[in-house]
RODO-2510 file (C-alpha; in nm, 4 decimals, decimal comma):
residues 199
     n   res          X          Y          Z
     1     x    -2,5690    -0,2530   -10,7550
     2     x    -2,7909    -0,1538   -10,4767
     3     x    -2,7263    -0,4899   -10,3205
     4     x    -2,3406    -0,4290   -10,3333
     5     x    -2,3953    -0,1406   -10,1461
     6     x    -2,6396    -0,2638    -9,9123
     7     x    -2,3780    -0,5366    -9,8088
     8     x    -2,0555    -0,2919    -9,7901
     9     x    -2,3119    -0,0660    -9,5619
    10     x    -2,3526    -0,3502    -9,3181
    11     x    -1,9828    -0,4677    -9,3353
    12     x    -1,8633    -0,1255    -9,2343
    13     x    -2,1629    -0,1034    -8,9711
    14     x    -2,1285    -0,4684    -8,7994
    15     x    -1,7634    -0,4171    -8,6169
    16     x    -1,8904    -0,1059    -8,4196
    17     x    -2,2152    -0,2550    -8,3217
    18     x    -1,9934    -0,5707    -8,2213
    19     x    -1,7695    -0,3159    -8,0102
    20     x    -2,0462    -0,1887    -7,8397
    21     x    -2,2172    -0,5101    -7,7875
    22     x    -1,9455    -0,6675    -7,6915
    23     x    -1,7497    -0,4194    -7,4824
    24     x    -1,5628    -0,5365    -7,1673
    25     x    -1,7396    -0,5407    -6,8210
    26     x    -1,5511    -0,3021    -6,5209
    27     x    -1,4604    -0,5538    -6,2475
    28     x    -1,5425    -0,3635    -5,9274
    29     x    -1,4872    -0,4727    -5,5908
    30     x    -1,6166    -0,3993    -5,2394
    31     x    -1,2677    -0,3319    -5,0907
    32     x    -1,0432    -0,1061    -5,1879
    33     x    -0,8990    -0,1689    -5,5951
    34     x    -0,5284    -0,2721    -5,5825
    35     x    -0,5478    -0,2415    -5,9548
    36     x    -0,3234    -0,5501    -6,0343
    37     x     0,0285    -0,4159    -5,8170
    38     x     0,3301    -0,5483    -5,7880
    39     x     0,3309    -0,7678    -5,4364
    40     x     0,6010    -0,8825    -5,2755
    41     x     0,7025    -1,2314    -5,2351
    42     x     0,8254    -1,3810    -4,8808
    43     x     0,9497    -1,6471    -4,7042
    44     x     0,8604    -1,7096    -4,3521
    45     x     0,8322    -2,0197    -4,1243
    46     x     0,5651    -2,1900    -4,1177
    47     x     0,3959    -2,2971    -3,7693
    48     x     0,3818    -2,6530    -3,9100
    49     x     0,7415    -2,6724    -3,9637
    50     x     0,8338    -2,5900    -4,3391
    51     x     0,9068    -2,3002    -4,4791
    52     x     0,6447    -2,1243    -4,6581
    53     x     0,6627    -1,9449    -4,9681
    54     x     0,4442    -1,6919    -5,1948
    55     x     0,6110    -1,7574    -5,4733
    56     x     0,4305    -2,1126    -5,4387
    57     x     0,0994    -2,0323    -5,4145
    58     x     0,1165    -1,8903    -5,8194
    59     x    -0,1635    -2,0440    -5,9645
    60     x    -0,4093    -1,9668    -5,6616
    61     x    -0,5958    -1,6956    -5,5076
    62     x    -0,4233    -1,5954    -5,2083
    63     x    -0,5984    -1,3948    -4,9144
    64     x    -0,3134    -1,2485    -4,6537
    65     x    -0,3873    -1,1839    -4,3305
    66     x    -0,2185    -0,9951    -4,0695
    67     x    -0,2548    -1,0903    -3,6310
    68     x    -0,0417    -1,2009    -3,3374
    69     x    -0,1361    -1,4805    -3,0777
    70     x    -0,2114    -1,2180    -2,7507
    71     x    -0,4226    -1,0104    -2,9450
    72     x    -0,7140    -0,9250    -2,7403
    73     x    -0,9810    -0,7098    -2,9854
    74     x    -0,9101    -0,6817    -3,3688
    75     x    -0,7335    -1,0155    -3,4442
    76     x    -0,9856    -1,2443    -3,2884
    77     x    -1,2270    -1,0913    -3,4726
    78     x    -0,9984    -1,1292    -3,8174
    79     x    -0,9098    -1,4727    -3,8036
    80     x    -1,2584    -1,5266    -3,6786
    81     x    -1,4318    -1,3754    -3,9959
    82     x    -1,1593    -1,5605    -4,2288
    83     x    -1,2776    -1,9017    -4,1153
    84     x    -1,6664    -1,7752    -4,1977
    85     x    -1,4741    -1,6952    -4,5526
    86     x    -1,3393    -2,0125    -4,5448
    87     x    -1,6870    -2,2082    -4,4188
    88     x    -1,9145    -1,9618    -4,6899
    89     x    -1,6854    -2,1119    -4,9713
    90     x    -1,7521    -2,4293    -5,1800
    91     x    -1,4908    -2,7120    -5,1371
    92     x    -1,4612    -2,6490    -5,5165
    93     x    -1,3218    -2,2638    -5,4807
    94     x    -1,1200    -2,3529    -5,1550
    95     x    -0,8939    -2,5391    -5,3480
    96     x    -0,8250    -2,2804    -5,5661
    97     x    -0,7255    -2,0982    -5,2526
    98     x    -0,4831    -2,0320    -4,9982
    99     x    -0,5581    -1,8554    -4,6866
   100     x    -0,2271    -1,7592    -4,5061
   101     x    -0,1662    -1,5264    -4,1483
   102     x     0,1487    -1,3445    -4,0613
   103     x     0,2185    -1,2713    -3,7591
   104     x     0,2916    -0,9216    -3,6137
   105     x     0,4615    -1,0209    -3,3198
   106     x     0,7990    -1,2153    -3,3906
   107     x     0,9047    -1,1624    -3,0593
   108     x     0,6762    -1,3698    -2,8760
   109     x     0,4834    -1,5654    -3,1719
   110     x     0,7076    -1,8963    -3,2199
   111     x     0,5678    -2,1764    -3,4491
   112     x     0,4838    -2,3795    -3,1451
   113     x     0,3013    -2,0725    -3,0153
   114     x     0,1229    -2,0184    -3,3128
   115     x     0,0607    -2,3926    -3,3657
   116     x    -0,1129    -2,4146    -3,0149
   117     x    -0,2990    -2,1124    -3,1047
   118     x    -0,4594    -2,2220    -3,4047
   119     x    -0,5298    -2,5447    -3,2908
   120     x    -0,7311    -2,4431    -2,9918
   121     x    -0,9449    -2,2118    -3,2592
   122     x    -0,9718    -2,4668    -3,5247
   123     x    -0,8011    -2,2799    -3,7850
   124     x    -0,6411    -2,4664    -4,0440
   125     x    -0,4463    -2,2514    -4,2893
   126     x    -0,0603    -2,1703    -4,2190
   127     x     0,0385    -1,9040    -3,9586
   128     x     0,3918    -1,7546    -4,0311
   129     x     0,6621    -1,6422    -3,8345
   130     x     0,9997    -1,5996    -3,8800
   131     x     1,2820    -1,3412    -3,7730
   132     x     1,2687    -0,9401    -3,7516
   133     x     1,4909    -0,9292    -4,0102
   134     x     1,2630    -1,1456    -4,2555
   135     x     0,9581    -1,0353    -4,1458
   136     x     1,0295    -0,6184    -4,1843
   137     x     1,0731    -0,6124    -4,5095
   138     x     0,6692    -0,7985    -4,5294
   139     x     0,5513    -0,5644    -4,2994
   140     x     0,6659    -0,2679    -4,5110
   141     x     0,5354    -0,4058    -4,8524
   142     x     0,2170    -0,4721    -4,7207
   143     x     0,1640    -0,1181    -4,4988
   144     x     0,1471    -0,3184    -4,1338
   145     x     0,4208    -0,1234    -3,9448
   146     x     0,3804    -0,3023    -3,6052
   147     x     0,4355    -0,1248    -3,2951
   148     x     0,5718    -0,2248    -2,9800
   149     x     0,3749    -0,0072    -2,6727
   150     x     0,4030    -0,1238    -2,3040
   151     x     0,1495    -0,2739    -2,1493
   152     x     0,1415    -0,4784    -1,7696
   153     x     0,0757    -0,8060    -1,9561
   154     x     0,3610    -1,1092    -1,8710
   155     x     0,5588    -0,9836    -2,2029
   156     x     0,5266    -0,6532    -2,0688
   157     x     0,4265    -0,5544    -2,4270
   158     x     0,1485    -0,5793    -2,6987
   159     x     0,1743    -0,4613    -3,0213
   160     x    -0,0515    -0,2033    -3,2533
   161     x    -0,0744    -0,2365    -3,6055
   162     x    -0,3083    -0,1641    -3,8920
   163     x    -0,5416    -0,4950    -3,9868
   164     x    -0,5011    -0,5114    -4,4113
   165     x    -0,6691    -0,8318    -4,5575
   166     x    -0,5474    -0,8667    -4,8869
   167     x    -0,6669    -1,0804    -5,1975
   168     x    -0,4042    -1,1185    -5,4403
   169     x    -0,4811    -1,3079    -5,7829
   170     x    -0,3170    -1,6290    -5,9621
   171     x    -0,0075    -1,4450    -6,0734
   172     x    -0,0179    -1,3339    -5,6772
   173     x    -0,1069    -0,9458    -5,7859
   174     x    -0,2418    -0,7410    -5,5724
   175     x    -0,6257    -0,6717    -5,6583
   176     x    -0,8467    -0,5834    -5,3884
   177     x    -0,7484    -0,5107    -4,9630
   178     x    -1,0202    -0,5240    -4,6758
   179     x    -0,8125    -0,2484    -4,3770
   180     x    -1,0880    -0,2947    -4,1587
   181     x    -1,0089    -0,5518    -3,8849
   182     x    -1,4346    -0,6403    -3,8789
   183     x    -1,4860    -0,6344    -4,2581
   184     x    -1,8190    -0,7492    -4,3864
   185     x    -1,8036    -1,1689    -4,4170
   186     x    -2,0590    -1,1744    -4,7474
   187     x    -1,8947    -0,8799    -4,9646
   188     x    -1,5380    -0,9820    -4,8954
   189     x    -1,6399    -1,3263    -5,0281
   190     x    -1,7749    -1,1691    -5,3429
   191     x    -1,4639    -1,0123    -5,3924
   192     x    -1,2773    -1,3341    -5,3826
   193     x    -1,5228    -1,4583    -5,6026
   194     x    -1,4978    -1,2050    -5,8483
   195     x    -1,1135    -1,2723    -5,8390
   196     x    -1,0973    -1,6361    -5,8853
   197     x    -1,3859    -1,5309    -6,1874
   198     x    -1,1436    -1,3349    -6,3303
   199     x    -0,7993    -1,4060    -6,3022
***
């Protein structure tokens, strides 16, 4: 009898110590927490010549990246510390990636611009373009708002905008964004990390 009740003790017992034990990590993240949102999926032109689409990329951790070709200050240094991303990672995790750019300035950015561009820098992943009309709606979904000031450059124009690096996950939700053009290289590649660990 006391044995019967010894065993229904521990039988009641063993599922909360197994909770407790057993209880789910937090993911945190160095950038800012996108909690999993909704993101929304494009289409632009690719520099190389095909259309690129988000939509395509399910199944692989995507880090989006906003610039334009005459950018003089912030973008350098952006597409400059995505590359040290892209050189910190194992061959192994970059092909569970894909590192895309979108241009902020349709006007002047044409894929053979862009293509010339990234050549000369040694950057490999796509750089989109495409029209006003197809690029607005990205820049609204993903909080760039581009704006158009005059400046005495040949275009007569550059173009301000906010710098968001995002990480979205496999099922292309949004989890974590950098908005600092000059984020940190080693904790923005333990966020991606953490993502491809996780989803």
């Amino acid at each position: 009898m006391r044995l019967t009740a010894l065993i229904l003790s521990l039988i009641i017992l063993l599922p909360g110590c197994m909770s407790d034990d057993e209880e789910e990590e937090e993911i945190s993240y160095n950038g800012r927490d996108l909690g999993g949102s909704e993101t929304y999926r494009f289409t632009l032109e690719d520099s190389q010549g095909p259309l690129w689409n988000l939509s395509d990329q399910e199944g692989k951790v995507v880090i989006l990246v906003f610039m334009f070709t005459r950018c003089d200050n912030t973008c350098p240094v952006t597409s400059q510390n995505i590359k040290m991303v892209q050189d910190t990672l194992t061959d192994e995790e970059l092909a569970k990636i894909s590192i895309v750019s979108v241009t902020v300035d349709w006007r002047h950015d044409s894929p053979s611009e862009l293509r010339n561009w990234t050549e000369e820098r040694g950057y490999d992943w796509p750089h989109l373009t495409g029209s006003k009309e197809s690029l607005d709606p990205v820049y609204e979904n993903y909080g760039v708002f581009p704006l158009e000031e005059e400046d005495d450059s040949d275009e007569g124009y550059t173009v301000a905008h906010p710098s968001p690096t995002y990480i979205l996950d496999t099922n292309l939700k949004g989890r974590v964004v950098w908005s600092d053009f000059d984020f940190p290289v080693d904790l923005f590649v333990e966020d991606v990390r953490t993502v491809l660990d996780n989803y």
